[in-house]
C-alpha positions as CSV (number, residue, x, y, z in Angstrom):
1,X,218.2,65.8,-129.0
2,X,216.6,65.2,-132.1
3,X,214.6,68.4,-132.4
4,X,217.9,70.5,-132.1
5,X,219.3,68.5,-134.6
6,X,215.7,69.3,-136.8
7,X,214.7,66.0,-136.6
8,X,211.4,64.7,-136.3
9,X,210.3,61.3,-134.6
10,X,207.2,59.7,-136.4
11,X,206.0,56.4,-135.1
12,X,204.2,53.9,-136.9
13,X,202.7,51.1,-135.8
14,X,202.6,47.8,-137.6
15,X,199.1,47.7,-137.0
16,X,198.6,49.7,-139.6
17,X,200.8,48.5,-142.0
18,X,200.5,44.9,-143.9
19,X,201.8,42.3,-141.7
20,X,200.9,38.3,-140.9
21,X,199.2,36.7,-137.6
22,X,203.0,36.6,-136.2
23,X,203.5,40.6,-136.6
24,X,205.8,40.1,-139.5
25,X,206.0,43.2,-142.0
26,X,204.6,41.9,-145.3
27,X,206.3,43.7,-148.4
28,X,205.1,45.5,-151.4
29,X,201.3,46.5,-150.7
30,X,200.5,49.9,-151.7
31,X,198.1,50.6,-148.4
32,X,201.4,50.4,-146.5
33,X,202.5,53.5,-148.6
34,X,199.4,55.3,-147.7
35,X,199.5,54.2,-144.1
36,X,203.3,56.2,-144.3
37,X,202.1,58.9,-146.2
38,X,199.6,59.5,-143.7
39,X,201.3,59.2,-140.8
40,X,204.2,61.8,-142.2
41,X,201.7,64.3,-143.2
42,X,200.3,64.4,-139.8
43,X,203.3,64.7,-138.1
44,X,203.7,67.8,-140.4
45,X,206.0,65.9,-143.5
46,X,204.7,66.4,-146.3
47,X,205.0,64.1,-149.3
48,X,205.0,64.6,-152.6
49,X,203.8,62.8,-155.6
50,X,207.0,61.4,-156.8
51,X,207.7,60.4,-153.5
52,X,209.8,62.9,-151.9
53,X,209.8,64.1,-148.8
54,X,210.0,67.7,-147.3
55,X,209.0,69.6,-144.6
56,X,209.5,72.0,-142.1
57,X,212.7,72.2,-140.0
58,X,211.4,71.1,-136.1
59,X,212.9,73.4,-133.1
């Protein structure tokens, strides 16, 4: 379903983004943004600079 609507699952674990000893998100830490940005590019996202995101439509 979500590749005929060009939609792209990406999965990120909160392993590797900041979080506390009960698996809690902690906000505001910029590795979290690289931990995203990482995971979107390989998925085939790209983001940009200012924080947009585009890419290539999936199906």
């Amino acid at each position: 379903m979500l590749p005929a609507c060009g939609l792209k699952l990406v999965v990120i674990s909160f392993g590797n983004l900041t979080h506390n000893g009960a698996k809690r998100l902690l906000r505001g830490d910029a590795r979290d943004m690289d931990a995203i940005r990482a995971a979107l590019e390989k998925a085939g996202v790209l983001v940009l600079a200012d924080g947009e995101v585009v890419g290539e439509r999936v199906g």
